[in-house]
VOPAGU-2260 file (C-alpha; in pm, 1 decimal, decimal comma):
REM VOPAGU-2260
SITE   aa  ch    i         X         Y         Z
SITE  UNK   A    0    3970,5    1173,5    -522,9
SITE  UNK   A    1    4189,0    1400,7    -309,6
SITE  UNK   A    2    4114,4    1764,9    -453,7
SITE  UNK   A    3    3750,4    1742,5    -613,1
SITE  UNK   A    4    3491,5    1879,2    -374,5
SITE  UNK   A    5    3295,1    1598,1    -207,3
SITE  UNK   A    6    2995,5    1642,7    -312,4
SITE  UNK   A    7    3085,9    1736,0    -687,3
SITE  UNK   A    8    3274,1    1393,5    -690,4
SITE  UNK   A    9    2975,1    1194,4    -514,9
SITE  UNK   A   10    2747,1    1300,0    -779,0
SITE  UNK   A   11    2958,1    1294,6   -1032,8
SITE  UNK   A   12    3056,7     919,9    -990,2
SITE  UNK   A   13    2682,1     792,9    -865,2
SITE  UNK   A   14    2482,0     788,9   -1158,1
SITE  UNK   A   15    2624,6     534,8   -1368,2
SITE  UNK   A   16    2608,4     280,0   -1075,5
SITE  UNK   A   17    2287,5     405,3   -1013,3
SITE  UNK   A   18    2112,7     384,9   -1351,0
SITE  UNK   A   19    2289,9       7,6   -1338,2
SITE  UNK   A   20    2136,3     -82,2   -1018,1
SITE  UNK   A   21    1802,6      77,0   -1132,9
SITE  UNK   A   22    1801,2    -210,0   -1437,5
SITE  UNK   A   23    1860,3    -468,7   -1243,6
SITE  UNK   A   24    1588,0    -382,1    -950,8
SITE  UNK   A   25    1359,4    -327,7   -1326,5
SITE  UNK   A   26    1433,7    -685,3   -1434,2
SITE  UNK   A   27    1405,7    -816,0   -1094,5
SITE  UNK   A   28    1038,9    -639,8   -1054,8
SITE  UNK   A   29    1008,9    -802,3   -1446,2
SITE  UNK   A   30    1104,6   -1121,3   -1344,2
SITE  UNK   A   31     824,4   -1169,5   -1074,7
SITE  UNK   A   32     586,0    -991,6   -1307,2
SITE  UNK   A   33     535,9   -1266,4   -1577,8
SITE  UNK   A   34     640,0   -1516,6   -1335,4
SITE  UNK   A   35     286,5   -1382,8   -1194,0
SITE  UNK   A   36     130,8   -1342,6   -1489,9
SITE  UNK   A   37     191,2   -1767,4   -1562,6
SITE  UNK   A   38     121,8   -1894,7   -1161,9
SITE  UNK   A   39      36,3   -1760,5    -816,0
SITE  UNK   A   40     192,2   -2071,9    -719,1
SITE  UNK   A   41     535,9   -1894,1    -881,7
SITE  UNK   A   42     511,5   -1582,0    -716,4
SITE  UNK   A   43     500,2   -1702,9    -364,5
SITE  UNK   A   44     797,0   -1945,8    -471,2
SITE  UNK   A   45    1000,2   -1652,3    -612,8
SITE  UNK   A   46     903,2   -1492,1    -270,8
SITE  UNK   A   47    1046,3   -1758,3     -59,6
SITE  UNK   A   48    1372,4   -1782,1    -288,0
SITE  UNK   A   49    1457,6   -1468,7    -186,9
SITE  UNK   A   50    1666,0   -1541,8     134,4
SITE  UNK   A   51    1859,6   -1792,0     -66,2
SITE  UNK   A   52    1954,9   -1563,2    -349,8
SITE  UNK   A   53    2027,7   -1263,2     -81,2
SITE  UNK   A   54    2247,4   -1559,1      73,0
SITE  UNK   A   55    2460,2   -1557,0    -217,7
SITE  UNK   A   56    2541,1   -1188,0    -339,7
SITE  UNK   A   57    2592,6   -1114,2      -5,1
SITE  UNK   A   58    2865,7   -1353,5     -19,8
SITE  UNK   A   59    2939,7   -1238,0    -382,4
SITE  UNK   A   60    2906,1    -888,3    -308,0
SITE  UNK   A   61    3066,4    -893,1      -0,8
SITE  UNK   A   62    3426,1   -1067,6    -139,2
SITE  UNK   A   63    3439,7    -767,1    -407,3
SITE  UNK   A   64    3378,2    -508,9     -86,9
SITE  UNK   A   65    3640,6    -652,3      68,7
SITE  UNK   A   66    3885,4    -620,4    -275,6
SITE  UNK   A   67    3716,3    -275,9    -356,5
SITE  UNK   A   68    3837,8    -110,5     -46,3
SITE  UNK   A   69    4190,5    -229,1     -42,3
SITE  UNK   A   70    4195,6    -155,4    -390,2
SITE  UNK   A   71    4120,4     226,6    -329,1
SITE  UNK   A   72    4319,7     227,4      37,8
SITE  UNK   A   73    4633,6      67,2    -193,3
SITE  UNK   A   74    4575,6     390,6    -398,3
SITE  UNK   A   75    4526,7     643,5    -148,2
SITE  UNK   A   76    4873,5     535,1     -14,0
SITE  UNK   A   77    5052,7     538,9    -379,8
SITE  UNK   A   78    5118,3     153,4    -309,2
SITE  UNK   A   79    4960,0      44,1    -690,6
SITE  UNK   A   80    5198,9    -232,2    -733,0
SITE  UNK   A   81    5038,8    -410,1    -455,9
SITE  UNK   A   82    4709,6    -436,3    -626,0
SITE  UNK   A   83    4788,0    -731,2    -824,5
SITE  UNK   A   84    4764,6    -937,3    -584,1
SITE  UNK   A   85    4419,6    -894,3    -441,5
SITE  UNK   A   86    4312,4    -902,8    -767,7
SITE  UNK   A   87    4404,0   -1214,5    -831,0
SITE  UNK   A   88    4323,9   -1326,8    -501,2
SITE  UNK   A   89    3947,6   -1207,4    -570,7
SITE  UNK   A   90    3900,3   -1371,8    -921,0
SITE  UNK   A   91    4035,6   -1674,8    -789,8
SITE  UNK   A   92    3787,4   -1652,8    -463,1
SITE  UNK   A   93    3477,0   -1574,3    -675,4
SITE  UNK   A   94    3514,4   -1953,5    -807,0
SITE  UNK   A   95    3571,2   -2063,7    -482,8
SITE  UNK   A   96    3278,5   -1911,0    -349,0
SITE  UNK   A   97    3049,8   -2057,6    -592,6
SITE  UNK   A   98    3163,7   -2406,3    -499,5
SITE  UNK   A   99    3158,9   -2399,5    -153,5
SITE  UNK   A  100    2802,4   -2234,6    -161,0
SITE  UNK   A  101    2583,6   -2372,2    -462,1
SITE  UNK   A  102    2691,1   -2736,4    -411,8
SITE  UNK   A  103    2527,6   -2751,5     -55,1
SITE  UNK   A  104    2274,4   -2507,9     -62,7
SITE  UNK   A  105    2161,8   -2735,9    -349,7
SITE  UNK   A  106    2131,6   -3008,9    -174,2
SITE  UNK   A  107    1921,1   -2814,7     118,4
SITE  UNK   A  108    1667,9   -2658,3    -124,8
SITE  UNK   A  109    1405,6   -3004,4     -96,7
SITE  UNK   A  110    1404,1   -2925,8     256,7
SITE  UNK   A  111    1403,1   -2517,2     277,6
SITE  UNK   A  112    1061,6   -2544,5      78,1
SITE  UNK   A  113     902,9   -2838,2     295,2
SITE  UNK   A  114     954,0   -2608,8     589,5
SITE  UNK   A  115     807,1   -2313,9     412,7
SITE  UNK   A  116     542,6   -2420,0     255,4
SITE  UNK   A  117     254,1   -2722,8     225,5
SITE  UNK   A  118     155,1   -2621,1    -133,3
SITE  UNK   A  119     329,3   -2886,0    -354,7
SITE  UNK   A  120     312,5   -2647,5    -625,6
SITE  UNK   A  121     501,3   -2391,2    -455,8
SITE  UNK   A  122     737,3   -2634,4    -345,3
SITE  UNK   A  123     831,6   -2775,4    -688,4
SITE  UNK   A  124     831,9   -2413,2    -884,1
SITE  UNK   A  125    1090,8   -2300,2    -601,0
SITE  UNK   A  126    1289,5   -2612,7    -589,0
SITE  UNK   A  127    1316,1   -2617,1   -1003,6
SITE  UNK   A  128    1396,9   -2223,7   -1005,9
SITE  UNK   A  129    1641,3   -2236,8    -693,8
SITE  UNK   A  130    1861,2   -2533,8    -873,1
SITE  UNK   A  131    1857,0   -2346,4   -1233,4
SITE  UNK   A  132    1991,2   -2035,0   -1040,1
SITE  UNK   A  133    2254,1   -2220,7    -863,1
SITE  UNK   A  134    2399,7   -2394,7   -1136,3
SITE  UNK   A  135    2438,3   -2097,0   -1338,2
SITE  UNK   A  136    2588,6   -1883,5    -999,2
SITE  UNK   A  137    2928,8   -1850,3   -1148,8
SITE  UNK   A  138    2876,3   -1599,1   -1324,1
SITE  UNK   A  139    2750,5   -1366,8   -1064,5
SITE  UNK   A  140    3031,0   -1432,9    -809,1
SITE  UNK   A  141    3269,9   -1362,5   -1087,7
SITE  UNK   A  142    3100,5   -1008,9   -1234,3
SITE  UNK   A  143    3085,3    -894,7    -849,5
SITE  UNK   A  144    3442,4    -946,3    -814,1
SITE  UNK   A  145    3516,3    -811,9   -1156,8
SITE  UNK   A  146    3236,5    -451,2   -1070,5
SITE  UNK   A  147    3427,3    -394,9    -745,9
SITE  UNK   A  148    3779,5    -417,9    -926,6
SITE  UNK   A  149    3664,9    -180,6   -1175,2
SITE  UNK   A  150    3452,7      59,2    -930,2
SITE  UNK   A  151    3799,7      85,0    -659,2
SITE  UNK   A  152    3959,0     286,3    -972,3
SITE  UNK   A  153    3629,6     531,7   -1040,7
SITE  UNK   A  154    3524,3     323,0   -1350,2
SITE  UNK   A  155    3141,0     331,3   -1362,5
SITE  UNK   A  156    3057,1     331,5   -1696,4
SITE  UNK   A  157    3128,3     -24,6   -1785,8
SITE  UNK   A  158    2988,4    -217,3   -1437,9
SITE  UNK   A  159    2699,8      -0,8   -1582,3
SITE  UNK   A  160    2685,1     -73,6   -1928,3
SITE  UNK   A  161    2711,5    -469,1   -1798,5
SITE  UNK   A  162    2422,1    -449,2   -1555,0
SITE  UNK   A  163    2249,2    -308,7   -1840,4
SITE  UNK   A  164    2315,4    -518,3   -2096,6
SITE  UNK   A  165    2218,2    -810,8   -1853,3
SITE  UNK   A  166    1906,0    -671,1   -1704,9
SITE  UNK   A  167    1793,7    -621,8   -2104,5
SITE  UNK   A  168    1889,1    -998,4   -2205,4
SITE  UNK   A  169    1683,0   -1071,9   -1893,3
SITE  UNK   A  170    1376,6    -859,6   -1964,1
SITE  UNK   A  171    1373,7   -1004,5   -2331,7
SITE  UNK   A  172    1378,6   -1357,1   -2256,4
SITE  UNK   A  173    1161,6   -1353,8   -1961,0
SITE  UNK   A  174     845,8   -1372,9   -2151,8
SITE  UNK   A  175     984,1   -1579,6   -2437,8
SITE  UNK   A  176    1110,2   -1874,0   -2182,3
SITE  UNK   A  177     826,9   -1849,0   -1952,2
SITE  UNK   A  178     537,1   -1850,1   -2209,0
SITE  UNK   A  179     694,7   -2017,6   -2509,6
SITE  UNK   A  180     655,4   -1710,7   -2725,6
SITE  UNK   A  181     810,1   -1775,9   -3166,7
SITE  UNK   A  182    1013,5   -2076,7   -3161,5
SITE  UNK   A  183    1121,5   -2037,2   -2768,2
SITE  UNK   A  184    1008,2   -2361,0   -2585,6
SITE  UNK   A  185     776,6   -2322,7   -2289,2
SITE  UNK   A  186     925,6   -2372,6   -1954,7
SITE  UNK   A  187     760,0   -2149,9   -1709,0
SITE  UNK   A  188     929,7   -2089,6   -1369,5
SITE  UNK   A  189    1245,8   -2253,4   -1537,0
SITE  UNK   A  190    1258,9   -1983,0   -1811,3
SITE  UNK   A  191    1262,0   -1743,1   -1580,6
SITE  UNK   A  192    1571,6   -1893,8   -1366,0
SITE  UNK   A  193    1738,8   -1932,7   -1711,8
SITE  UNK   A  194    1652,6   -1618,5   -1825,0
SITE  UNK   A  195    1828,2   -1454,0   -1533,0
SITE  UNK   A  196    2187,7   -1686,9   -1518,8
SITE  UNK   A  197    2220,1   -1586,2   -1917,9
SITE  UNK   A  198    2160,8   -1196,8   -1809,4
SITE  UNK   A  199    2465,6   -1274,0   -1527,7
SITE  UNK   A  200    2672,1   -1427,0   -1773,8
SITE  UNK   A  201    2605,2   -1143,2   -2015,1
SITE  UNK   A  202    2740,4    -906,4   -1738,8
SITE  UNK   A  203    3009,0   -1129,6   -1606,7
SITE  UNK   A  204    3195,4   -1112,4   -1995,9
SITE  UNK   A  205    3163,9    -720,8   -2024,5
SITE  UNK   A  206    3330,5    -675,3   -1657,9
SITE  UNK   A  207    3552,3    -967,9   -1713,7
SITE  UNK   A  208    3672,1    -857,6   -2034,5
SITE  UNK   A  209    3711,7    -501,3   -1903,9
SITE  UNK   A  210    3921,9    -625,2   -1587,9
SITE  UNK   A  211    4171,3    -817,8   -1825,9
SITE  UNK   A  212    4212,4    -504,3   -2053,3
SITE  UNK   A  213    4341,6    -314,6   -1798,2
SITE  UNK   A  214    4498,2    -465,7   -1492,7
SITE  UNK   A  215    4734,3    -757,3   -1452,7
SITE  UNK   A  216    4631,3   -1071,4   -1286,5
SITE  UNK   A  217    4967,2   -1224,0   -1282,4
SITE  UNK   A  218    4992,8   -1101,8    -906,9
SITE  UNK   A  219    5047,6   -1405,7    -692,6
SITE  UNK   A  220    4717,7   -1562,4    -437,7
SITE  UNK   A  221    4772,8   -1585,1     -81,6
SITE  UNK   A  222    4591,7   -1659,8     196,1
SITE  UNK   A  223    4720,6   -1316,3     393,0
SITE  UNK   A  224    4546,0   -1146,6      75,9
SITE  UNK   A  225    4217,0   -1340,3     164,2
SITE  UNK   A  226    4237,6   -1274,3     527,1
SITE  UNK   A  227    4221,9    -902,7     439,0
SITE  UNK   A  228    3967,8    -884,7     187,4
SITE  UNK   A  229    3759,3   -1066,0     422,3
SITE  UNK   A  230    3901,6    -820,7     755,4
SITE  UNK   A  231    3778,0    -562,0     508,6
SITE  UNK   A  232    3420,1    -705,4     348,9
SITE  UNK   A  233    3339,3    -893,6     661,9
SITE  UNK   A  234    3048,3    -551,1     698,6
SITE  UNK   A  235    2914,4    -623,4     349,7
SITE  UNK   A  236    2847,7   -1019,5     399,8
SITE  UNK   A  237    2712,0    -997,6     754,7
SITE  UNK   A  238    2465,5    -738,5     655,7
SITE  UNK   A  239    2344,4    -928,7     355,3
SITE  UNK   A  240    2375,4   -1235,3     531,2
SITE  UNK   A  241    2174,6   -1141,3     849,2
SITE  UNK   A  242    1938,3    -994,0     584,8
SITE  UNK   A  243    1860,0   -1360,1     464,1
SITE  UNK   A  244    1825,5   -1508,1     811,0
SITE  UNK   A  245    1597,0   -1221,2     941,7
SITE  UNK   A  246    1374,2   -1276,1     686,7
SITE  UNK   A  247    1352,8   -1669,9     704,4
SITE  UNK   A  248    1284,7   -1612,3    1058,8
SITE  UNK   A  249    1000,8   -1334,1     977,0
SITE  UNK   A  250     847,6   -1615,5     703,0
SITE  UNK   A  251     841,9   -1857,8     980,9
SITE  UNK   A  252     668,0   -1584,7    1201,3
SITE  UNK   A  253     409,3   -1474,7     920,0
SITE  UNK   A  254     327,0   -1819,7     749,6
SITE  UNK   A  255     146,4   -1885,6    1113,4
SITE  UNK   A  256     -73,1   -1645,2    1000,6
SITE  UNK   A  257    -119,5   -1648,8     605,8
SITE  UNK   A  258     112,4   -1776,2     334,5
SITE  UNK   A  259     -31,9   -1399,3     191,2
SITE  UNK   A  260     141,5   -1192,1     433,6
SITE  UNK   A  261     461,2   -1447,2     293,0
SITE  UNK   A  262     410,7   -1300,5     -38,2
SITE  UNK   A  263     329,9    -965,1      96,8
SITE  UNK   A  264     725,6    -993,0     307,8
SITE  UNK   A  265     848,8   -1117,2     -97,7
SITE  UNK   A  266     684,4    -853,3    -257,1
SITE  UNK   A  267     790,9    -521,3     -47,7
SITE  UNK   A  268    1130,8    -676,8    -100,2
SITE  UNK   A  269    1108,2    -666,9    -453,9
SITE  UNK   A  270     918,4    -351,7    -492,4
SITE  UNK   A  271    1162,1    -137,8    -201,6
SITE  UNK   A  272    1490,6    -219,4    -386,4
SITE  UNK   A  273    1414,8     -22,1    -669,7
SITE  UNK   A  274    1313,2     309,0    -400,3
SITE  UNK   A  275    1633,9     225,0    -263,8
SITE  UNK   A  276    1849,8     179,8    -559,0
SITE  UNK   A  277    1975,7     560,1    -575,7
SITE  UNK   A  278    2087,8     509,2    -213,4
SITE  UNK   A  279    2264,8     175,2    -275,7
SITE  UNK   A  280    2408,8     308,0    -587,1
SITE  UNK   A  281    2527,6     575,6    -389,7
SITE  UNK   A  282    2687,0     374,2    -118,4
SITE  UNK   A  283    2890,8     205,2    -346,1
SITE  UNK   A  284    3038,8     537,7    -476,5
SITE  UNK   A  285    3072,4     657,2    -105,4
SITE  UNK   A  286    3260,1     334,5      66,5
SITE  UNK   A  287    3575,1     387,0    -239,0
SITE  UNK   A  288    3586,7     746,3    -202,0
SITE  UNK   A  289    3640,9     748,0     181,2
SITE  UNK   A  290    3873,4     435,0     205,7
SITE  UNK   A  291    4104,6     644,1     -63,1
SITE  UNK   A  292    4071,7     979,7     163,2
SITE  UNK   A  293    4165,3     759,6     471,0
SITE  UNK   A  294    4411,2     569,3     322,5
SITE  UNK   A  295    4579,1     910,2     198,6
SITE  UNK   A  296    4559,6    1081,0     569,0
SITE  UNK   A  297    4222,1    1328,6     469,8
SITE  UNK   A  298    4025,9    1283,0     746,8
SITE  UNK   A  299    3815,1    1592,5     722,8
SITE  UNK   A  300    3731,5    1481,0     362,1
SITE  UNK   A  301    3604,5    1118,3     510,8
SITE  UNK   A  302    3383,3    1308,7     741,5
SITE  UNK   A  303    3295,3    1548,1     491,0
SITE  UNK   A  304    3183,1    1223,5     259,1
SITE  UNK   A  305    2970,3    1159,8     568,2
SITE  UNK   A  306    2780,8    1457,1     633,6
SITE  UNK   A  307    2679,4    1475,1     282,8
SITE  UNK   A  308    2546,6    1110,2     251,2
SITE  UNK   A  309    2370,3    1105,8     538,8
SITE  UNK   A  310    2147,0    1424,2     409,8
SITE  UNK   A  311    2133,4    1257,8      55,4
SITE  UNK   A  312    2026,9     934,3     198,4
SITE  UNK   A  313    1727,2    1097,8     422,4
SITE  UNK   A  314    1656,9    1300,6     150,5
SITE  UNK   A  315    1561,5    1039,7    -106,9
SITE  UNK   A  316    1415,5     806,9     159,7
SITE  UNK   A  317    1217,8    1071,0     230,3
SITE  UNK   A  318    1052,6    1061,1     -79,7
SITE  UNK   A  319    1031,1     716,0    -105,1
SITE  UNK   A  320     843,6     700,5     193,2
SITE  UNK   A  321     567,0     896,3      46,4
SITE  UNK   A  322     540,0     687,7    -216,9
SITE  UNK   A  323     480,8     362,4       9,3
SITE  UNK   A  324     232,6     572,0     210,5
SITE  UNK   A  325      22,7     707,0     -83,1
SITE  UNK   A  326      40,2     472,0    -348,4
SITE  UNK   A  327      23,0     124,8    -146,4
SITE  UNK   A  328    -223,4     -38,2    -354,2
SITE  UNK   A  329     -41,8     114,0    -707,4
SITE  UNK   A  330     280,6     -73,1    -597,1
SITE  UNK   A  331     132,5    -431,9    -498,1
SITE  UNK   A  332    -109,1    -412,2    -819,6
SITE  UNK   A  333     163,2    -500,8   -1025,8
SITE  UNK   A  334     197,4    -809,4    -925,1
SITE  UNK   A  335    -125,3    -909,7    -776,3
SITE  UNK   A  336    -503,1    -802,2    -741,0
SITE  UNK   A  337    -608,6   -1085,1    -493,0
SITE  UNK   A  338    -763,2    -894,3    -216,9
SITE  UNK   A  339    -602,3   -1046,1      82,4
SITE  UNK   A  340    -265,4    -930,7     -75,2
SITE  UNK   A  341    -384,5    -597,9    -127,3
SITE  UNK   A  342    -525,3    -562,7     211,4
SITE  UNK   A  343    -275,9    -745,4     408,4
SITE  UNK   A  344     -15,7    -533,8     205,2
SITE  UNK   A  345    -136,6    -161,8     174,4
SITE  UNK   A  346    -134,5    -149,1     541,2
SITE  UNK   A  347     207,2    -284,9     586,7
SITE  UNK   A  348     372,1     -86,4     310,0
SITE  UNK   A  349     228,5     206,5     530,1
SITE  UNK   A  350     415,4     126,0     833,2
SITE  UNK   A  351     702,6     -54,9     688,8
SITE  UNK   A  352     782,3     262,5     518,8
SITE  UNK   A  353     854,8     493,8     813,7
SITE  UNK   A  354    1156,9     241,7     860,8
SITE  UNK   A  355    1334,3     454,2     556,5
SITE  UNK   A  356    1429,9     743,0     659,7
SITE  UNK   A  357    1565,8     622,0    1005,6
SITE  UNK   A  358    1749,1     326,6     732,9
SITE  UNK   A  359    1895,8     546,9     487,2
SITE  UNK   A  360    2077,7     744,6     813,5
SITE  UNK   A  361    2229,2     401,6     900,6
SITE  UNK   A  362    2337,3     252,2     557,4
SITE  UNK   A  363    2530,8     557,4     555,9
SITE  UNK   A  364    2738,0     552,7     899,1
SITE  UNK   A  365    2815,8     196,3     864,1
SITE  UNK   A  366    2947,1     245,1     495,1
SITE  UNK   A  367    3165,9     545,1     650,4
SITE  UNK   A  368    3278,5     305,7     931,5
SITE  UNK   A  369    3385,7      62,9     687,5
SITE  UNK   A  370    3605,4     330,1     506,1
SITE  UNK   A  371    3756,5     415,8     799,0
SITE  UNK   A  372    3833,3      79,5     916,1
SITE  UNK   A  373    3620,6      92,6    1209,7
SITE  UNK   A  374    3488,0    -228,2    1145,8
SITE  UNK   A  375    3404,8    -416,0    1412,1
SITE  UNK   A  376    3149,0    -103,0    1529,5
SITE  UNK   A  377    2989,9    -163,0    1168,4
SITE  UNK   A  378    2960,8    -528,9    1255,0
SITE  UNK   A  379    2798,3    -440,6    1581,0
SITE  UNK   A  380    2564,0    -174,7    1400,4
SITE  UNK   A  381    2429,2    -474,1    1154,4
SITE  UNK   A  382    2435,5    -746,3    1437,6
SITE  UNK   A  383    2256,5    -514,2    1678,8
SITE  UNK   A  384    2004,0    -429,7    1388,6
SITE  UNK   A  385    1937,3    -755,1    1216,7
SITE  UNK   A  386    1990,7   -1039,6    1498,4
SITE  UNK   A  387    1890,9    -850,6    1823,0
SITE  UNK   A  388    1590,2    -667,0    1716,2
SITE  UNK   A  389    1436,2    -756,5    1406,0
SITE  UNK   A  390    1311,5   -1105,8    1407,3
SITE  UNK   A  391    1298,0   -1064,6    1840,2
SITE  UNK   A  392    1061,2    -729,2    1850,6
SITE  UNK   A  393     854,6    -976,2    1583,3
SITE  UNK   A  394     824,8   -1260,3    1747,5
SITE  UNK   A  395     722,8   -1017,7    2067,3
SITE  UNK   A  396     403,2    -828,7    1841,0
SITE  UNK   A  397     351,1   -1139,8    1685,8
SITE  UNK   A  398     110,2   -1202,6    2013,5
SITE  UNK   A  399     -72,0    -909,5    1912,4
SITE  UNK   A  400    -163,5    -982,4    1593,1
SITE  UNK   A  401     -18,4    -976,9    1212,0
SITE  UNK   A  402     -83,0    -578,6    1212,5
SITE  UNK   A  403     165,3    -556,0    1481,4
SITE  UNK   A  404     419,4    -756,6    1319,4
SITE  UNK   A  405     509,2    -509,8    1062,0
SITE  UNK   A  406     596,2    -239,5    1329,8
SITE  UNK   A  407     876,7    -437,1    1376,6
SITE  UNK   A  408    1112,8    -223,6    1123,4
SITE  UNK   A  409    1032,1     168,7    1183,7
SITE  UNK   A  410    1106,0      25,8    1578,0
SITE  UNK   A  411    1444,4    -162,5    1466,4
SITE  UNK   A  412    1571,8     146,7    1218,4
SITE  UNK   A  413    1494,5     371,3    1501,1
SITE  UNK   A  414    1710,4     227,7    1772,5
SITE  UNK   A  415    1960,2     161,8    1484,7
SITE  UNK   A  416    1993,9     497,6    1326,1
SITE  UNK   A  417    1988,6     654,1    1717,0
SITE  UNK   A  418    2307,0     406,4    1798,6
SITE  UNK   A  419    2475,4     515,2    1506,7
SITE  UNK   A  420    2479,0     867,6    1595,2
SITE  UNK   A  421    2541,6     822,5    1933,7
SITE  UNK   A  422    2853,3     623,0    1836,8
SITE  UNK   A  423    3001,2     813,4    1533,7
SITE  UNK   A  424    2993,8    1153,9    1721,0
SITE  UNK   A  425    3117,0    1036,0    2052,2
SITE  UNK   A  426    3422,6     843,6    1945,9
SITE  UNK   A  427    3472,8    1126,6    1617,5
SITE  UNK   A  428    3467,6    1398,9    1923,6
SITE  UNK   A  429    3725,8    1192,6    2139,8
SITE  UNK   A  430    3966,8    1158,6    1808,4
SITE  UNK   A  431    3938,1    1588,2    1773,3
SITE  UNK   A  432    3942,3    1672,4    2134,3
C-alpha cells in the first residue's frame, strides 16, 4: 500500500472487483431479460423497482464504506487492534439495517406503485417482486458489510468469487422460476425476485464465511463505532440515496408524457451499469488505497491515486460513450423491439451519454475526498449534483418537450465535474502553498 507504485497497485487490485461487479450488472441485465421475455407488464415493474432497490444498497453499501475506510485508515496508522470493533459494529448494523428498512418500505410498496402507475398489472408484478426482495434483504446488507471488511485488507479474490457464484445461481434459476422449466414450478415475476435473494444468500455465506476465518468479531459494539462508520460512509449513502429520489422525481416528470420513456429511464439504468462497472470496480479499489496513504501521512501518494483515476475514469467513459452513441438501438433491443421504446430511447441514449465522461471525472474526486476525509465537500459535490440540478433542470425542459428532458444529465455532470475541479485544486494549492 505504501511502496507499490500507484498505478501498478490500482490495476493490480481492480480486476477481481471488477470481473465481480461485471456478473452482477450480467445477471441484473439477465434478470430483466426473461422477466421481458414472460410480460411487458414485468419490465416496466422491474423499471419502477429500481429506486427502491437503489434505496437499499445504498444503505447497505454505504454502512460497509463507512467500515471499509476506517478499516484501511486503522491500518495505515499501525492501530490493527482497533479493528475489532468496527467489525463487529458493522455485522451487527447490517441486521439492523435490514429491519429498520424492509419492514416499512414494505408496507409503502401498495402505495409507491398506485402513484406510478394505472396499469393494474404493473402494479401487482411490482408489488409481488418488491415484497419477495425485501424479505430476503438480509442477506445483501450482511455480504456488503462482510465485501467491505474483506476489500479494507486488499482481499479481492473472494468478494469476487461470491459475486460470482451469486450472479451464476441467479442466471440459472431465472429462467427455471420464471417459466417453470423440468420440475421448477412456474411463478413468473416471483421467480425472478426469488431467484435473485438465493444468489445474495449464496454470496452472503462465501464473504461471511471468509470474514469469520480470518478476523475476530469478539470486539465489543458501540455507538461511538457507529457514529464513525456513518461520519465516514455518510458520501456513499447520500449518493445512492439521492440517486433513488432523483429518479422517482424524473418518473414522475416522464410518466406525464409516456409510461415508455418510464421504461426507457429503467432500461438505460440497467444497460449503463454494466459500461460503468470497470469504473465502479475501480472506485472501490481507489477509496481503500487512499484512506491507508492518508491515514499513514503520504499525501503525495493520495494525490497521485487521484491523478491517475481521474484519466482512467475519462478514459473508459470515453469509450462507453461511443457505444451509447453508435449502437443505441443494439443496447435497447435486448430487452424490447416495441417501437416507441426504440425511438423514445435511441435518442436519449445519444444525449444521456455525453453525461459520462464529465461523470467518470466526478466519481473520482469525490471518492478521493472521501479518503481524505474531506467529507462534507463530497456531500456537497453529490447534494449539489443530485438535489439541485438534476430533477430541477428537468422539471425546467420538461416545458419543452420529452426530447429536452434527457439533456438534463450531460448539463448536471458538466457543472458537477467543473465544481469538482475548481474545488480540489484550489483548496489542494492552499494546503502546498
Amino acid at each position: 500500500m505504501e511502496t507499490t507504485p500507484i498505478g501498478r497497485l490500482l490495476l493490480k487490485l481492480s480486476p477481481p472487483v471488477m470481473l465481480s461487479l461485471l456478473i452482477q450488472s450480467i445477471y441484473n441485465i439477465v434478470d430483466s431479460f426473461f422477466v421481458a421475455r414472460y410480460s411487458a407488464e414485468g419490465l416496466t415493474a422491474l423499471s419502477l423497482i429500481c429506486p427502491i432497490q437503489f434505496l437499499m444498497i445504498a444503505l447497505a453499501t454505504g454502512t460497509g464504506a463507512g467500515v471499509n475506510i476506517i478499516i484501511s485508515r486503522l491500518d495505515g496508522l499501525g492501530e490493527t487492534t482497533k479493528q475489532q470493533n468496527y467489525i463487529r459494529t458493522g455485522l451487527i448494523l447490517a441486521l439492523v439495517n435490514f429491519i429498520i428498512f424492509a419492514i416499512p418500505v414494505n408496507c409503502l410498496t401498495g402505495s409507491y406503485f398506485h402513484i406510478f402507475s394505472e396499469n393494474v398489472v404493473v402494479r401487482r408484478q411490482g408489488i409481488l417482486y418488491t415484497h419477495i426482495i425485501l424479505a430476503g434483504a438480509l442477506g445483501l446488507f450482511i455480504e456488503s458489510i462482510c465485501t467491505k471488511i474483506l476489500q479494507a485488507r486488499s482481499n479481492m479474490v473472494v468478494p469476487m468469487i461470491a459475486q460470482v457464484t451469486g450472479s451464476i445461481i441467479n442466471v440459472i434459476l431465472d429462467p427455471l422460476l420464471i417459466f417453470g422449466m423440468a420440475f421448477f414450478p412456474k411463478l413468473g415475476i416471483a421467480g425472478a425476485a426469488i431467484a435473485t435473494v438465493i444468489g445474495q444468500w449464496a454470496a452472503m455465506f462465501i464473504t461471511l464465511t471468509a470474514v469469520l476465518k480470518k478476523y475476530s468479531i469478539r470486539g465489543h459494539f458501540s455507538f461511538l463505532a457507529v457514529r464513525r462508520i456513518y461520519q465516514n460512509g455518510i458520501g456513499s449513502i447520500v449518493t445512492q440515496s439521492l440517486c433513488t429520489l432523483y429518479i422517482v422525481g424524473l418518473n414522475m416528470i416522464l410518466k406525464d408524457f409516456t409510461e415508455d420513456a418510464v421504461t426507457v429511464l429503467g432500461l438505460y439504468y440497467k444497460i449503463q451499469s454494466f459500461f460503468f462497472i470497470p469504473l465502479l470496480g475501480f472506485q472501490q479499489v481507489l477509496l481503500p488505497v487512499i484512506s491507508y496513504n492518508y491515514g499513514a501521512g503520504k499525501i503525495k501518494r493520495t494525490r497521485d491515486a487521484l491523478k491517475f483515476a481521474s484519466f482512467l475514469s475519462c478514459g473508459i467513459m470515453t469509450a462507453a460513450t461511443l457505444i451509447f452513441i453508435l449502437f443505441p438501438d443494439k443496447l435497447l433491443g435486448i430487452f424490447s423491439t416495441e417501437a416507441s421504446i426504440l425511438s423514445i430511447g435511441c435518442f436519449a441514449f445519444r444525449v444521456i451519454s455525453l453525461s459520462f465522461v464529465p461523470a467518470g471525472l466526478t466519481i473520482a474526486i469525490t471518492s478521493y475526498l472521501q479518503g481524505v476525509a474531506r467529507m462534507k465537500e463530497s456531500v456537497f459535490i453529490i447534494v449539489l449534483r443530485q438535489v439541485f440540478l438534476l430533477v430541477p433542470l428537468a422539471w425546467i425542459l420538461h416545458f419543452f418537450g420529452l426530447s429536452a428532458v434527457w439533456w438534463t444529465f450531460p448539463l448536471t455532470e458538466i457543472i458537477a465535474s467543473l465544481w469538482c475541479v475548481v474545488l480540489v485544486t484550489v483548496k489542494d494549492k492552499a494546503q502546498t502553498v
